[in-house]
C-alpha positions as CSV (number, residue, x, y, z in Angstrom):
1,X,0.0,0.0,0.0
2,X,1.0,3.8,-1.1
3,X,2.2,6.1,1.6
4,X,0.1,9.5,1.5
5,X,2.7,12.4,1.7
6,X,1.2,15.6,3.6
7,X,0.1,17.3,0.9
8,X,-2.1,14.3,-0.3
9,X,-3.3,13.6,3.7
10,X,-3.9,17.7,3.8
11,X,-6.0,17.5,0.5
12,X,-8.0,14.3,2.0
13,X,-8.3,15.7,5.0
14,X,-10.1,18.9,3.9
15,X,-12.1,17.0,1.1
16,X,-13.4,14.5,4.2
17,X,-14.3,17.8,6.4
18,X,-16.2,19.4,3.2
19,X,-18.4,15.7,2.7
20,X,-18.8,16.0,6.6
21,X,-20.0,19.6,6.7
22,X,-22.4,18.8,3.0
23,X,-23.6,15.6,5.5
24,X,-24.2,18.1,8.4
25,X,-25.9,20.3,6.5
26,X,-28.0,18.1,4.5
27,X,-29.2,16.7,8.1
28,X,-30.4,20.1,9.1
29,X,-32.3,20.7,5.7
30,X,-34.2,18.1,6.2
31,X,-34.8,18.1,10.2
32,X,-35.9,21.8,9.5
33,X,-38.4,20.9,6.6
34,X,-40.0,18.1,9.0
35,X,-40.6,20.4,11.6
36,X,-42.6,22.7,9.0
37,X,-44.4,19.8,7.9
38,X,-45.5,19.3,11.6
39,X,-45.9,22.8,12.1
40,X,-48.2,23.8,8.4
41,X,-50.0,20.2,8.3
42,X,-51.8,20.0,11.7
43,X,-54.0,17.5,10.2
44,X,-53.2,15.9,6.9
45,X,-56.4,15.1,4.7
46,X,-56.9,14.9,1.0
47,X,-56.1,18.1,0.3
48,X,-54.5,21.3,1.5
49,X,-56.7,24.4,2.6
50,X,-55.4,27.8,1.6
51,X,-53.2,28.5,5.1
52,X,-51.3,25.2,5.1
53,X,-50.8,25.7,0.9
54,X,-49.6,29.3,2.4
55,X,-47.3,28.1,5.0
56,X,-45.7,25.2,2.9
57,X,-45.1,27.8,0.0
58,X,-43.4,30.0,2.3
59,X,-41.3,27.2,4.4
60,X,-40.1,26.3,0.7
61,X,-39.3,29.1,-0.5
62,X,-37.1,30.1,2.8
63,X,-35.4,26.3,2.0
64,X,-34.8,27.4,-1.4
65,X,-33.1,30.7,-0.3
66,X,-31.1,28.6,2.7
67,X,-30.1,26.4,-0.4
68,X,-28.6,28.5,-2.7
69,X,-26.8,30.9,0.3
70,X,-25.2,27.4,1.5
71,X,-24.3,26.1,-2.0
72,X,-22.3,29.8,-2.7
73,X,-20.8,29.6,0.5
74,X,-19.3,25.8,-0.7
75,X,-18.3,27.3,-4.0
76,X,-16.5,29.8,-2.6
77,X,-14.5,28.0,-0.6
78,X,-13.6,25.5,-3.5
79,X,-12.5,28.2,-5.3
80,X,-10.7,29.7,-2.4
81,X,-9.1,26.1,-1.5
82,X,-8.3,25.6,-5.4
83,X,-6.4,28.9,-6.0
């Protein structure tokens, strides 16, 4: 078996963290979207009525924002790490 030199360990090391922190997060995404659930669909039926549609609509679209602030934050620090 191939001995990592510190560069290579350094590299693996940060790319582990970055799956760790993506695994983190991705836990909290959906943690937070089953706790709207629970909080917009009191009782679940056939169909929504207009304040859980209201609620859901609004719990996705703060997800959507979390999202995409998140996924620049990771692209920035690719780019940082790969300068």
């Amino acid at each position: 078996m191939m001995e990592l030199g510190e560069a290579e360990e350094a590299e693996l090391q940060r790319l582990v963290a970055a799956q760790q922190q993506k695994a983190q997060f991705t836990t909290r995404v959906h943690h937070f979207m089953e706790q709207r659930w629970d909080k917009c669909v009191e009782k679940p039926g056939n169909c929504l009525d207009s304040h859980n549609e209201n609620c859901l609509s609004s719990c996705v679209d703060r997800s959507i924002d979390t999202t995409l602030t998140i996924t620049s934050y990771f692209a920035q620090n690719v780019q940082k790490g790969g300068q």
